[in-house]
C-alpha positions in Angstrom: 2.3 -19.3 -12.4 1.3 -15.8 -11.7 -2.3 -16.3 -12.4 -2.1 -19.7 -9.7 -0.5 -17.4 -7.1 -3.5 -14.9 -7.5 -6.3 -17.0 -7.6 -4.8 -19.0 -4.1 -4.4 -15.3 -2.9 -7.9 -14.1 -3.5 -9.7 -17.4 -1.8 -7.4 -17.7 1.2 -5.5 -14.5 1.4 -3.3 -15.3 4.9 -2.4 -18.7 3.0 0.5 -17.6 0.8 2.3 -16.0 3.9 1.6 -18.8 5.7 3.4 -21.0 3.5 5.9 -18.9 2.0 7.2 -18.7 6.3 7.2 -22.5 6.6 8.3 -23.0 3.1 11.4 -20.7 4.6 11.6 -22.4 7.4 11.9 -25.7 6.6 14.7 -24.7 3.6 16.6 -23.0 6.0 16.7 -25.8 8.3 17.6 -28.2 5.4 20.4 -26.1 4.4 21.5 -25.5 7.9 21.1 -29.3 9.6 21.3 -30.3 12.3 20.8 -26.7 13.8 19.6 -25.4 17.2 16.5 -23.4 17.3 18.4 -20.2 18.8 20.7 -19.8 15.6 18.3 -21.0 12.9 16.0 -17.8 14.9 19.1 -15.7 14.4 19.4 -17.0 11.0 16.0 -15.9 9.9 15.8 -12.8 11.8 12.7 -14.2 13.9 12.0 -14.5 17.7 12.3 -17.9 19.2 9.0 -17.8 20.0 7.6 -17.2 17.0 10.0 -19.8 15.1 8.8 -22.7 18.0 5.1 -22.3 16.5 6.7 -23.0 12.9 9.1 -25.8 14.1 6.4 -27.6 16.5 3.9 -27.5 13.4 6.4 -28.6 11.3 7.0 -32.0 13.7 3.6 -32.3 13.8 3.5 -32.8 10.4 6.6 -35.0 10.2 8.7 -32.6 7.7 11.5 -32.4 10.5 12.8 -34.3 13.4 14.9 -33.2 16.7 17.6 -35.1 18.3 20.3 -33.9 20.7 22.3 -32.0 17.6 19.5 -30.4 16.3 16.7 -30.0 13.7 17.0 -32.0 10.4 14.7 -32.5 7.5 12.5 -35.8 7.5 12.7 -37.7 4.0 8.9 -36.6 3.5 10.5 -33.0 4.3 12.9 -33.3 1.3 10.1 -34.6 -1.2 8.4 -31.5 0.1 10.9 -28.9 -0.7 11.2 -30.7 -3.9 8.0 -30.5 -4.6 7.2 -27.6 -4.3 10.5 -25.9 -5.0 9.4 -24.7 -8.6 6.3 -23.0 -7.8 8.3 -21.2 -4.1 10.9 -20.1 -6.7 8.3 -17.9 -8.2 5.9 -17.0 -5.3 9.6 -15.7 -3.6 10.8 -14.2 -6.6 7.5 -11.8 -6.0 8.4 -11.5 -2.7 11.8 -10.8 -3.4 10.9 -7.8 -5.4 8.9 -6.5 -2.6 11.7 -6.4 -0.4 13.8 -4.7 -3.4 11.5 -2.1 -3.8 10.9 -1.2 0.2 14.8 -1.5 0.8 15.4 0.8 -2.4 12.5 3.0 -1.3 13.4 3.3 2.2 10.0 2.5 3.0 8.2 0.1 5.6 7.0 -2.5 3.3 6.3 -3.1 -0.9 3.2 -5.1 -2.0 3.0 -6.9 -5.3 0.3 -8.1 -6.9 0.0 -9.7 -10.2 -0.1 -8.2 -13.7 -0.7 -4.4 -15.1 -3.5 -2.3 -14.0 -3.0 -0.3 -17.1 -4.0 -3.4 -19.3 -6.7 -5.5 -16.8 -9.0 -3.2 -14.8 -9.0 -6.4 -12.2 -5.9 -5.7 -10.9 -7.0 -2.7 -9.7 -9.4 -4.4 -7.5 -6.9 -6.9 -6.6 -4.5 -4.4 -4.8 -7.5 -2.8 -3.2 -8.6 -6.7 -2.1 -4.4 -5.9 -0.8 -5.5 -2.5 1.2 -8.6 -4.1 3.1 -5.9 -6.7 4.3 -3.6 -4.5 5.0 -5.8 -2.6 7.4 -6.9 -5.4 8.8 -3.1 -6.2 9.9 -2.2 -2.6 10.8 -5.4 -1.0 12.3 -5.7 -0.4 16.3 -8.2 -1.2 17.9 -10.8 1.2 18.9 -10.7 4.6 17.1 -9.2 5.0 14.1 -9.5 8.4 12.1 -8.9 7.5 8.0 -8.4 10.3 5.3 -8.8 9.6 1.8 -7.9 10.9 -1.4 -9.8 11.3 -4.7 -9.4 9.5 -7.9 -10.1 6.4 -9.7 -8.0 3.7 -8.0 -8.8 5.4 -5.0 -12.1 4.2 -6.2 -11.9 0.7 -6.9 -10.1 0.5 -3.4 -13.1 1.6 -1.8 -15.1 -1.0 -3.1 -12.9 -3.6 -2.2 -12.7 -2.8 1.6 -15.1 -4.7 4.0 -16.9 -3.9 7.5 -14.7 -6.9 8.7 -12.5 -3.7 9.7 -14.9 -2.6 11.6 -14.2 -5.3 14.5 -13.5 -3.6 17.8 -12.9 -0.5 15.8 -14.5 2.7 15.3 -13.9 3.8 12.0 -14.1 7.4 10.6 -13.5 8.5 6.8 -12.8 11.9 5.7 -11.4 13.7 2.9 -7.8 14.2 3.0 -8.9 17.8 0.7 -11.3 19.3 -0.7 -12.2 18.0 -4.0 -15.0 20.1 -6.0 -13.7 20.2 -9.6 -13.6 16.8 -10.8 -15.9 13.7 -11.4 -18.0 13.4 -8.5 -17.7 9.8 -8.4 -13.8 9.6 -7.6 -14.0 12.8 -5.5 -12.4 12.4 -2.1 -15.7 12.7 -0.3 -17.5 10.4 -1.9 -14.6 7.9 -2.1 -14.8 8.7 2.1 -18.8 8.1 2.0 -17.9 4.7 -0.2 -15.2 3.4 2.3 -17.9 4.4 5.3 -21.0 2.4 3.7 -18.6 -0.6 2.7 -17.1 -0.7 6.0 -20.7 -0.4 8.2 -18.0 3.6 9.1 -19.0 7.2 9.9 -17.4 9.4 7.3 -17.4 13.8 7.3 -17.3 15.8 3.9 -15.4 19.1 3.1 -17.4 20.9 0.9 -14.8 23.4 -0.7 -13.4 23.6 -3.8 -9.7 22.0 -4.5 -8.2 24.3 -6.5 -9.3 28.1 -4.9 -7.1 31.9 -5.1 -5.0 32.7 -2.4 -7.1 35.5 -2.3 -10.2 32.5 -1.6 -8.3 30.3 0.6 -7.7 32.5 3.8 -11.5 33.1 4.5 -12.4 29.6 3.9 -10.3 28.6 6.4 -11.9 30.7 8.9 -15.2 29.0 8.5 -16.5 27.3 11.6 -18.1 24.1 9.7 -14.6 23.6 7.9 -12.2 24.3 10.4 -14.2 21.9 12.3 -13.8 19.0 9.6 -10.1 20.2 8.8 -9.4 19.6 12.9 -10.8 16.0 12.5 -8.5 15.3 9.1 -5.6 16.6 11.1 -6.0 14.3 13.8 -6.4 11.0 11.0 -3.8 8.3 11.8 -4.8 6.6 8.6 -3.9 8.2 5.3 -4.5 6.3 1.8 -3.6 8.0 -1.2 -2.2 7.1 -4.8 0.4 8.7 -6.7 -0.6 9.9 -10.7 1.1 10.8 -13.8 1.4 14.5 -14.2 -0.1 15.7 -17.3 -2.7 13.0 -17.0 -4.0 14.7 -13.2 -3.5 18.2 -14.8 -6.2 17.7 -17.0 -8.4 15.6 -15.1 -8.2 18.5 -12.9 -9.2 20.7 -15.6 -6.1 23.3 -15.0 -5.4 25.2 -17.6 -3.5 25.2 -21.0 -1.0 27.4 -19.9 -0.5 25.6 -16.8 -0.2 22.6 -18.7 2.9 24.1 -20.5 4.7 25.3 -17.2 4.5 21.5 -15.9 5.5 20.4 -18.5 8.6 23.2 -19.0 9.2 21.8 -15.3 9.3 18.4 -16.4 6.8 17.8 -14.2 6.4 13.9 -14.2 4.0 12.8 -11.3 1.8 14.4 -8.8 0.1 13.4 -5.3 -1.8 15.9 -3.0 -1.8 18.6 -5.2 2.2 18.7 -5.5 3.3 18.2 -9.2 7.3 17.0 -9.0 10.1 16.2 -11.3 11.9 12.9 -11.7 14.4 14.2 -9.0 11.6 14.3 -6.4 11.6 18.0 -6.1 8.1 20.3 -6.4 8.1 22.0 -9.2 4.3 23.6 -9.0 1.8 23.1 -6.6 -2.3 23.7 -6.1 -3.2 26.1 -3.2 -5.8 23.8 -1.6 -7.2 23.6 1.6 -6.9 20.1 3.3 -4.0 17.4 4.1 -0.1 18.8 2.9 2.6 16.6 2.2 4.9 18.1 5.0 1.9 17.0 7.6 2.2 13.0 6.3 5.0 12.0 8.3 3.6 12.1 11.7 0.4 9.3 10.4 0.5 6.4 11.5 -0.4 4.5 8.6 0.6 5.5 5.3 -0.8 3.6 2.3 0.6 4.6 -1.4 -1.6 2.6 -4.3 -0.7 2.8 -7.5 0.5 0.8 -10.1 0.5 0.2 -14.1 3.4 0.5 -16.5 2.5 4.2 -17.3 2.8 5.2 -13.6 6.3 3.6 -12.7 8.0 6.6 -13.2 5.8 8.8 -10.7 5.9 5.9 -8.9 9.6 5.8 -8.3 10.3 9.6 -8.4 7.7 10.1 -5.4 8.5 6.9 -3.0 12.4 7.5 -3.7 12.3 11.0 -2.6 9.0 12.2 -1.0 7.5 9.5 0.8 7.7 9.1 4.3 9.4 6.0 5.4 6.2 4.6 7.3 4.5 4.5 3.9 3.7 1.2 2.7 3.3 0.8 -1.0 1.0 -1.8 -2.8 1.6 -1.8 -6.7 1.4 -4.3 -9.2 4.4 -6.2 -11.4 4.1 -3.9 -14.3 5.4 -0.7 -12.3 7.5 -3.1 -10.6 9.4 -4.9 -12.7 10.3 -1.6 -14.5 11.3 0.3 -11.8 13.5 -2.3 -10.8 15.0 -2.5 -14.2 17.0 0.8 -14.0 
């Protein structure tokens, strides 16, 4: 049923929601009959307004009827529900776990999407097919200033964005940091250049190294052509970002052996923007680097978190539990999901 749910998903996206809110709807109203439209709205948390556009389609269609005592279910209603109660019962039991995960997170919203990005590379792409949609729900019109991080999912989200985002927008990409050290493919500012090109975007580079001395770090930041790209990344209301297993970033970020053992000592278990942290949520080492800090996410806008596979749940949890912002939406897939929710 899972692989039905993503395939209906990938051709017509707005579909799913569409039907999982009239789907709601009209079971709520069967449940409820005969009901007034001012308690069933009450009932499902939803303006009148908004419920008179689901009700009036749902007439229209002859799944309900309205008499002087209320809404009621038509008999071609009931064969409805019935029909399609089996396969609801699993599209909601997805979107049940989304709302587990947001309420337990204390976060603005939890997307799921089918299967385990550490087994099937595709799913991947599908929560970056969940980002571009995303966006195209959340982003303002007019200018928008979006800093991105590095890495590989980071990656296959980039391809997966489209320049229907750039409608009425103006969209600018920069690096959340500075990101010489690693693969140039899933650095930040060429994941920025990506999102730009797919996007028909602008996008600004920050050519310094990630990981640089203290001694190194103070004059950089008094360079004219950096401070001026470091003043745009402070002014992004868009930040997107994924969250990665500890040991595994360490040495993709080619730190040291005996760094390695002091995360490790730390129990060090996940990592995002340079900030290693324990299962507890609390920093135990952290990269001097020039660009985006943790402490400055809270006042963005929009905060997208991807990341997902089995191997990941744990950093996962530990940084959405007790460092994310609560703005920050997360998109995952059932893998991390379902074990998270486990404990």
């Amino acid at each position: 049923m899972h692989s039905d749910i993503q395939w209906i998903e990938a051709i017509a996206p707005d579909m799913v929601d569409m039907l999982s809110r009239r789907y709601l709807v009209l079971r709520t109203i069967n449940w409820m009959a005969p009901v007034g439209r001012r308690l069933l709205a009450q009932t499902l948390d939803v303006s009148e307004r908004t419920l008179r556009t689901e009700t009036d389609t749902l007439r229209k269609l002859d799944l309900i009827m309205t008499n002087k005592s209320g809404m009621q279910v038509t008999q071609q209603g009931k064969d409805v529900l019935l029909g399609l109660s089996q396969f609801m019962d699993e599209l909601m039991g997805i979107r049940q776990k989304e709302r587990q995960l947001a309420q337990r997170f204390n976060i603005k919203r939890c997307i799921i999407v089918s299967g385990d990005s550490d087994r099937q590379l595709k799913v991947i792409g599908t929560m970056g097919e969940e980002v571009n949609q995303l966006l195209q729900q959340l982003l303002p019109e007019g200018s928008n200033i979006v800093a991105v991080m590095g890495g590989h999912t980071m990656e296959h989200v980039a391809n997966h964005l489209t320049n229907k985002l750039a409608n009425k927008r103006d969209l600018l990409f920069v690096p959340a940091r500075g990101g010489v050290g690693e693969s140039v493919a899933i650095q930040a500012n060429t994941i920025a250049s990506q999102m730009a090109q797919h996007t028909g975007g602008k996008f600004r580079s920050l050519f310094v190294p990630e990981q640089v001395s203290e001694r190194t770090y103070e004059p950089l930041l008094k360079e004219p052509s950096i401070q001026e790209v470091l003043a745009i990344i402070r002014q992004a209301n868009v930040v997107i970002h994924s969250i990665g297993d500890a040991i595994a970033m360490a040495h993709r970020r080619n730190m040291s052996e005996d760094q390695i053992k002091v995360l490790r000592s730390r129990h060090a278990i996940g990592e995002a923007f340079g900030y290693f942290f324990d299962q507890a949520g609390n920093v135990v080492y952290r990269i001097p680097r020039i660009g985006l800090q943790i402490g400055e996410l809270a006042d963005r806008e929009i905060i997208l978190a991807v990341a997902g596979g089995a191997s990941k749940a744990t950093a996962i949890e530990a940084y959405m539990k007790n460092i994310a912002p609560k703005r920050t939406c997360l998109i995952t897939d059932e893998s991390a999901a379902n074990l998270i929710l486990k404990k």
